[in-house]
N, C-alpha and C positions, 0 to 999 in steps of 0.2 A: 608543595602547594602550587595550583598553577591562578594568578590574578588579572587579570584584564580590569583595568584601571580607565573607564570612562575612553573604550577606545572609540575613533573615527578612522573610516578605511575608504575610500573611492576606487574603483572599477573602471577605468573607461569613463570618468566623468561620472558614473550612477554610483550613489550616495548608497553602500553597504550595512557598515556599521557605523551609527550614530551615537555618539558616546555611551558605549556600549560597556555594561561592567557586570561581570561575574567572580567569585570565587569556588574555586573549585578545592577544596583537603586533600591530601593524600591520601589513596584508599579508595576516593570515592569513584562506583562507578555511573556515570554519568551518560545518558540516551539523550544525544541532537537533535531537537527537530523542529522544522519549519515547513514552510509549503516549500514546494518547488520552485528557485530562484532568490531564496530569501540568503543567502549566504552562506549555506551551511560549508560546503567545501573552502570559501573565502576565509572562513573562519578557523578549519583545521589548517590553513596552508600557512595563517598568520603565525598560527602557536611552531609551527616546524621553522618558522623565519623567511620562504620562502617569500613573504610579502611586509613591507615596513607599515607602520601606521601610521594616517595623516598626524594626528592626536591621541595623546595617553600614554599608555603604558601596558607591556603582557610580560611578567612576571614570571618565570618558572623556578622552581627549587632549585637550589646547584647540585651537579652532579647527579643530576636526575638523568636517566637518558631516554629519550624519544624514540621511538618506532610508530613507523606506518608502513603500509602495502608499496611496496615501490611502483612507479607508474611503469615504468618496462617490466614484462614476465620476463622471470629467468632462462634461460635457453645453454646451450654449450652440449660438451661431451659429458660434462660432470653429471652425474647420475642425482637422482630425486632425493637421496638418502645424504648424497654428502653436499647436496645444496641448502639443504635445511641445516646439518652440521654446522656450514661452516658460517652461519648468521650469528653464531657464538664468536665474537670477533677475540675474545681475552682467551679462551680454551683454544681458539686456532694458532694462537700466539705461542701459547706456553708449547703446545706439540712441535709448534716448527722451532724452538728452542732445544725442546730435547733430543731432536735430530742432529742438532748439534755437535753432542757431546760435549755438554758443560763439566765444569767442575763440578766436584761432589761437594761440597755445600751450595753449591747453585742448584743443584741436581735433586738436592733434599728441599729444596726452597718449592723450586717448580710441582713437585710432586706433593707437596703438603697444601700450595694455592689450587694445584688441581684437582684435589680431597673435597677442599674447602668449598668448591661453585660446582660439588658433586659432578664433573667431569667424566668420569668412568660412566655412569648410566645413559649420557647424553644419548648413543646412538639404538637404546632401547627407547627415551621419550619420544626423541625424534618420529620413531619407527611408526612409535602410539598416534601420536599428531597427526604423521601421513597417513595414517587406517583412518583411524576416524574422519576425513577429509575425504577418502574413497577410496585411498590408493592400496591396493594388495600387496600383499611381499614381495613378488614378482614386479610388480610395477617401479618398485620402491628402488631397485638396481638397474632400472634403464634409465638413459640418459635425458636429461630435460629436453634436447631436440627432437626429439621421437613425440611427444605432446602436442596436443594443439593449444593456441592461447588462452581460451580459458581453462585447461586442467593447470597448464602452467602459471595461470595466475592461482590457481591452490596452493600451487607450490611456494607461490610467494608470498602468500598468507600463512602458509604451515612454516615458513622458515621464520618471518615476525612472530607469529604465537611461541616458538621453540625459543627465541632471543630472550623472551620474557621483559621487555620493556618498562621502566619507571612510570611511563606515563605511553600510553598505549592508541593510537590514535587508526579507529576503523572508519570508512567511509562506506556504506553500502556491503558490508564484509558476504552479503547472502546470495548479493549478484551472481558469483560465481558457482554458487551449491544448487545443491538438487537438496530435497527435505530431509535428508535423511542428513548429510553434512551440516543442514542448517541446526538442527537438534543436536547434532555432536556438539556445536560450535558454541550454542546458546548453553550448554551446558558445563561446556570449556571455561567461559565466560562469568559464567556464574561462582565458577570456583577459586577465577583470577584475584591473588592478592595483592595485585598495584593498582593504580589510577588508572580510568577507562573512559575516552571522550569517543562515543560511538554515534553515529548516523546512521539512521536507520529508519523505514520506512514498513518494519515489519513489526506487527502491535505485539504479537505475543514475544517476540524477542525483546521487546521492549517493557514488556512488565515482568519477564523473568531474569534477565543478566544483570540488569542495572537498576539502581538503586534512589536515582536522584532523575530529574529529565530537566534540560538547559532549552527554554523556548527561545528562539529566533524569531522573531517578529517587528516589523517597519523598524530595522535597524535596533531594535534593542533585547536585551535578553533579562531574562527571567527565572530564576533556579527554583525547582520544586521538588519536595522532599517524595520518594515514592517511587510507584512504576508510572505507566502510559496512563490507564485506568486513573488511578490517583492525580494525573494533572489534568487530566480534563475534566474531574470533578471540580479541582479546584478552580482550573481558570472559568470554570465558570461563576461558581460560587463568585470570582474575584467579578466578572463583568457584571452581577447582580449587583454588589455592593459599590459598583464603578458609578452604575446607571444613578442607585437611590444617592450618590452622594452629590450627583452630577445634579438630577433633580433640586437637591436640596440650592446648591449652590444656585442655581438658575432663580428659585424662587427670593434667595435672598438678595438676588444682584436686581432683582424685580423691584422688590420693597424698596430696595436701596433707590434706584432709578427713579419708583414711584416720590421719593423724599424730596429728593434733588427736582425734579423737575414741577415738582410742586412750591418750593419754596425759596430755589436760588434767587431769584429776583426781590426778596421780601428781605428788606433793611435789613431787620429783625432774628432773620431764619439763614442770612446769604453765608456767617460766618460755619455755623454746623452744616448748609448743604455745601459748601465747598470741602471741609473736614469728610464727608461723606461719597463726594466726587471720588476724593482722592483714593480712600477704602476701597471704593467700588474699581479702580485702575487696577489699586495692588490684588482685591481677591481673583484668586487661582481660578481658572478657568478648566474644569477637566474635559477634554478631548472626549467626544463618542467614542466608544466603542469600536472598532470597523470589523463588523464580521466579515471574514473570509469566504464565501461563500463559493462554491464548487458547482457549476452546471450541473444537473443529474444526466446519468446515461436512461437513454430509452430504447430497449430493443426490441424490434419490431415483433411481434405475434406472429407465430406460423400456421398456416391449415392445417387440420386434424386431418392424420391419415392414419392406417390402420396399421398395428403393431402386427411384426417386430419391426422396427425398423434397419438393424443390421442385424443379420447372423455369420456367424462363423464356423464352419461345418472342418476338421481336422486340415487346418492350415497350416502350410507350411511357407515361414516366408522372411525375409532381408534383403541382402544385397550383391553377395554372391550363395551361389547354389550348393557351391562345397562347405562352408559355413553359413547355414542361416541361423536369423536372429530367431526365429520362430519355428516350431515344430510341432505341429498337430495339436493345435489350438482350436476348441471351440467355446464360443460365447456366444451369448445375444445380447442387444441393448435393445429395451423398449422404449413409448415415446412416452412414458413418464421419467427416466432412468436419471439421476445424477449421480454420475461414475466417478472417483478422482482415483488417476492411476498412481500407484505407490513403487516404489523401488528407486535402487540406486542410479543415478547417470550411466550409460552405457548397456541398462540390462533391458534398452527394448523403448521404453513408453514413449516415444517421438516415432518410431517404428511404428508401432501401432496405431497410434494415432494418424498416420498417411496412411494405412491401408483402411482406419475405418472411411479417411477422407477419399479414399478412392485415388489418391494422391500416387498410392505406391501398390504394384500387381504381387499376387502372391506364384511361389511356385508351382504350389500345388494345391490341393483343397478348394472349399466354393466360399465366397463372401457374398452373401447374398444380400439385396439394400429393398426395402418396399418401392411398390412403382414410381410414388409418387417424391419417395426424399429428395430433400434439397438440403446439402450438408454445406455450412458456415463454417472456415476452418484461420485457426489465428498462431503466428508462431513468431517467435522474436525475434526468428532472424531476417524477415520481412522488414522490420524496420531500417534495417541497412541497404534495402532495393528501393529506398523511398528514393525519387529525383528530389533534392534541394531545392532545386530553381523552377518546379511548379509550385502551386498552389494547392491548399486543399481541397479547393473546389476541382481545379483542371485535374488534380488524382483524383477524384472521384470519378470525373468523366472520360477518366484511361481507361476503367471499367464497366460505365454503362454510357458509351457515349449519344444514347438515343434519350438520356431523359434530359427534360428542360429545366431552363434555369429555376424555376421554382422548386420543381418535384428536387435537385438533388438539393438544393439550400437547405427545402425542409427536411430531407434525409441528414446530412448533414447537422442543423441543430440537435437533433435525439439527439448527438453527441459532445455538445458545447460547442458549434462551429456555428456559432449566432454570428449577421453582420458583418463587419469586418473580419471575426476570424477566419470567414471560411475563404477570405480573398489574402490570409499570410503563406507567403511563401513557408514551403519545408521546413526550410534550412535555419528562420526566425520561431519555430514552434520546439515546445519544452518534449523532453521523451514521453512524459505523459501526455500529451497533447499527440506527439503521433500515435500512442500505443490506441488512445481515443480513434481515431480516423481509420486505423488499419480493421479496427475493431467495427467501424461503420464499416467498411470494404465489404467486411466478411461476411456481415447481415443486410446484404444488399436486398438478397433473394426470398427473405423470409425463412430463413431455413429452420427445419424441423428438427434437425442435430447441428449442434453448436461445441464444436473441435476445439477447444484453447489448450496452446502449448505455452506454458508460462506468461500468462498475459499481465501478472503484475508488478514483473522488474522494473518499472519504469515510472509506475505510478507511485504517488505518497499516501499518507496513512486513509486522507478522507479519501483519496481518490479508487481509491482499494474499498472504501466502505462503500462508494456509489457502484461499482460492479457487482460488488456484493448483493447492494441492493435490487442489482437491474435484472440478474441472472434470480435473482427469487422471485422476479416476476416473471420472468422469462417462462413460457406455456409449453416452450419445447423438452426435448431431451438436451444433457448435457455431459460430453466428457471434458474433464480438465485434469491440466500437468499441471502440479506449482508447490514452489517451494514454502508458500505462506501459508501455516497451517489454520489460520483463522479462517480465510476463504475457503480452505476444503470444510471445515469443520460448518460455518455457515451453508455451504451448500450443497456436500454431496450427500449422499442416504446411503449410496453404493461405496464400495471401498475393492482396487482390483489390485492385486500385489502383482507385477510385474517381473521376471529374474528365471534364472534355470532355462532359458528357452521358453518357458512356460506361464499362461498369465490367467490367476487364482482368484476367485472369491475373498478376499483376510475380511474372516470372521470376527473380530476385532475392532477398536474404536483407537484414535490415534492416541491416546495415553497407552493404548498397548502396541500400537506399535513401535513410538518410543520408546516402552521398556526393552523392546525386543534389539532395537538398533545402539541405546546405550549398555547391554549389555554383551553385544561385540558377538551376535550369534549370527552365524552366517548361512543360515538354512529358514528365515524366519516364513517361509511358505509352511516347512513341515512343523515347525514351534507353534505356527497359530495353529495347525489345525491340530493339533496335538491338546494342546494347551485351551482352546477355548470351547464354547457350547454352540449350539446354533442360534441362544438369545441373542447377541448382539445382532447377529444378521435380523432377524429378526424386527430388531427395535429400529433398523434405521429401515426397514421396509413400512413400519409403525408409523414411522414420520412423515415417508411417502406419501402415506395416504391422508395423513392431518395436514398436510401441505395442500394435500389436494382441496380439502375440504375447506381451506382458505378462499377459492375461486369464488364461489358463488357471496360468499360475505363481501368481496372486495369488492365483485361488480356491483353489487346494492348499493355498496356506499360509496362506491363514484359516482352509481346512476342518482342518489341523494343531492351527493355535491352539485352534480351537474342541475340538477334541476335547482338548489338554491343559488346558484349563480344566473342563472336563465330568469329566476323572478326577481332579484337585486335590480339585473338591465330592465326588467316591463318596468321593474318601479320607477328609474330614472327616468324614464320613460314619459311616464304619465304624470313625475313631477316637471317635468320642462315642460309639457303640456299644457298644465295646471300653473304654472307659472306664468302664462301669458298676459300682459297685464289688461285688454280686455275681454278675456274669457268670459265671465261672468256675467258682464253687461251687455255685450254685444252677443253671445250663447250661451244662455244660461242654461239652455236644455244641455249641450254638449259639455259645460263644466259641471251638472248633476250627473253626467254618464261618465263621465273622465274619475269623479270623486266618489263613486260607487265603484269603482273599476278597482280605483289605488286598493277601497277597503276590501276587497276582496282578494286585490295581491297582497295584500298584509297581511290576513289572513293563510294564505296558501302561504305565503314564507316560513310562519312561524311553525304551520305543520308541517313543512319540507324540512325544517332546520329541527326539528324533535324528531324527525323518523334519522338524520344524517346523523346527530348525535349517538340515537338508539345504534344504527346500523356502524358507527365508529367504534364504540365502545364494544360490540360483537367480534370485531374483527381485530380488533387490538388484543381484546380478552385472548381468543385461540390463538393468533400470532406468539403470545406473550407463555402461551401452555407448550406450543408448536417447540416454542425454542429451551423451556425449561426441563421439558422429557430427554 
């Protein structure tokens, strides 16, 4: 069992956890989450001991053993296969005994313990762990130095999953995958039979591996029974009955107020309103609420220009000519199109996407773009060419250094860089805050194709929701890479299976492509098209078009809104006017024209606010069909 006993932690002087207390069972698997900054990493470094507590107590089971991702990737001569082996520190023991040559009742001892912690199978599970993570059979016997740092940090999550850990400690474990790993892993996950303290910022992994979710919030924590879904039911349920309790209390410390300050002075009354004083100190005061509120992203609108906007006519194309990634590919994207490219790490879609960006030339074949595209292209490894020590304004004007200080501020704000933020250096900005900025960069130009290469490693759960949200308002085309299968599932229509040199329509919805990746089939271009009908394509081309048919309901009812805020202002308008205190006497003609005026804006509001209602409830309605087909 792992207990945190009312702890307090400090940082640098900033106030972490504030007697902060959870229990966690054995078994249980448990989803971390907070906003970005709220502790969470603070929190898993406490339980490993790397950090002491000002106050309290953290609790583990004895003899429980701990794992987590090491912060250095593995590297050396040792190969992939026997670095994950050798994370089994008791079976690396017993083998470097029998090297030995012990005695033969030592000899019967080690071989019965080695029986016992199934030993013999290890370098088939091993094998399995490293598949499912990406790595081929072939891969699995080169050395970890031949990798770059993120496969090698696979490898250092695949040696923690093989250890098998009492108590199991992930910190962002998806960072490192591509979707197809992520689904292995969520799967992995779900099958784990110890204790599981997981961060994560990815929803569906969080309402399918774990079982309980541990809120981090102004220094305190919260345990709820459930997935993701399930706690945000409930926390809110909880701020509903926070607010009516909070009401109540308010009203009662009113009455009280009212008693007291009516009657302490009165001979008579001074003994029960002091008794009542005192009441009124001790009752509890419940604290507001403090919603967290998240900036929305706003992405700029593109001009309509005439489809197709990319075609690809038998391309050939990568990085060297003797092996390309690509060979005689043709596609189109139109300027309705939301594309999410599917396939493993390595089999191409970062490829692609620089040659839709124009970013990378092909060998052979035509890429053809309409005259007028302007393509918006986002990739995460940008985020490491950010300068620290500018601003997010001054990066903004690395890239358009002709516009002025207004025009980029208000660019800027679409993206949460209100005020002061937009004057914080780099290097004081959270990774969802840069991933925000890089993400204004890229729609500087209004572009009509909108490139994201994993744009939401960095972001947290809401913050992933307001992308979510902004790319469905978004008028352009859209391709996206990512490992978050809620974002593709919210936004593409299209689905483009990437691998073989080759890149495919999958006919398919991503529960099948999951079945096709959990059951270890390694051709899943020819399995869909084997396996599936041309309905599914179909249904998401269905959706296209009831997406589309969202456009004109929304402009109605912003053009509603807009005009019942435009008569709220005449009104105030014309009461400050009306307010003058001698209107009336000194123009009473002009306080009859001012008070004809108001009743005729009252008028017009209540019919702006019944057609805004009408036009809300249209567009809710189909939104709410849009996403249930």
């Amino acid at each position: 069992m792992l207990i945190l006993d009312r702890v307090t932690v400090r940082i640098g002087g900033r106030l972490i956890l504030d007697g902060a207390s959870a229990a966690i069972p054995a078994g249980r698997k448990v989803g971390l989450v907070g906003r970005n900054g709220a502790g969470k990493t603070t929190l898993l470094r406490l339980i490993q001991r790397y950090i002491e507590t000002e106050t309290g107590r953290v609790e583990i089971s004895r003899n429980w053993r701990i794992g987590a991702v090491a912060q250095e990737a593995p590297s050396g001569p040792q190969t992939l296969i026997e670095t994950v082996l050798s994370a089994d520190v008791e079976r690396d023991a017993l083998l470097q005994r029998l090297e030995s040559a012990p005695a033969a009742a030592e000899l019967a001892d080690i071989h019965a313990r080695l029986s016992e912690i199934d030993a013999y199978s290890a370098p088939a599970r091993a094998a399995r762990i490293l598949a499912g993570l990406g790595f081929t059979h072939a891969e699995q016997e080169r050395p970890c130095s031949e990798f770059s740092g993120g496969w090698r940090m696979r490898v250092a999550l695949a040696a923690l999953l093989f250890g098998a850990p009492d108590l199991l400690l992930l910190d962002e474990p998806t960072n490192y995958l591509d979707l197809e790993g992520s689904l292995w892993l969520e799967e992995h996950l779900r099958r784990y039979r110890r204790t599981i303290v997981l961060v994560s910022h990815d929803r569906d992994l969080l309402n399918r591996a774990v079982d309980s979710i541990l809120h981090l919030e102004r220094g305190k924590l919260t345990l709820y029974s459930g997935g993701y879904d399930a706690f945000v039911e409930a926390r809110e349920q909880k701020r509903i009955l926070d607010a009516a309790t909070r009401a109540q209390v308010d009203a009662q410390r009113k009455h009280i107020q009212a008693f007291v300050d009516r009657f302490r002075y009165k001979a008579s009354k001074a003994r029960q309103a002091q008794s009542r004083l005192k009441w009124l100190q001790r009752l509890k005061t419940t604290a507001p609420a403090m919603e967290e509120s998240l900036p929305p992203v706003r992405l700029p609108q593109p001009d309509a220009i005439a489809p197709p906007l990319v075609r690809f006519e038998r391309v050939v194309a990568g990085y060297d000519p003797k092996q390309p990634v690509f060979s005689d590919i043709s596609l189109v994207v139109d300027s309705e199109d939301r594309i999410a490219l599917l396939g493993r790490n390595g089999n191409g879609k970062s490829t692609l996407a620089k040659l839709m960006s124009r970013r990378l030339q092909p060998f052979s074949g035509e890429i053809l773009c309409a005259r007028k595209l302007v393509t918006g292209y986002f990739a995460q490894h940008q985020l490491d060419e950010l300068d620290p020590r500018k601003t997010a304004l001054q990066t903004l004007w690395q890239y358009r250094p002709a516009f002025d200080e207004t025009t980029a501020r208000s660019r800027l704000g679409g993206f949460g860089f209100s005020g002061a933020k937009a004057d914080t250096e780099i290097a004081s900005l959270s990774g969802g805050e840069r991933a925000r900025l890089l993400l204004a960069i890229a729609t500087l130009d209004r572009p009509n194709l909108l490139i994201l290469d994993e744009p939401t490693n960095h972001l947290d759960v809401d913050g992933r929701e307001e992308l979510l949200n902004a790319l469905n308002d978004y008028e352009g085309a859209v391709v996206l890479i990512s490992h978050d299968r809620r974002v593709i599932e919210g936004c593409a229509d299209r689905l483009f299976l990437v691998g073989n040199s080759k890149v495919q329509p999958f006919d398919g919805d991503l529960d099948d492509y999951r079945t096709l990746i959990l059951s270890g089939d390694e051709s899943p271009l020819r399995s869909a098209a084997a396996g599936k009908s041309i309905s599914k394509s179909e249904q998401r081309r269905q959706a296209a078009d009831r997406r589309l048919t969202l456009k004109p309901l929304k402009d109605e009812m912003q053009s509603c809104e807009h005009d019942v805020a435009r008569l709220h202002a005449e009104l105030e308008r014309l009461d400050r006017a009306l307010a003058a205190p001698d209107l009336f006497t000194a123009k009473p003609e002009r306080g009859a024209e001012l008070s004809k005026a108001r009743a005729d804006a009252v008028r017009r509001l209540e019919q702006a606010e019944t057609r805004w209602i009408t036009a809300a409830e249209k567009y809710e309605a189909a939104e709410e069909e849009r996403l249930t087909r």
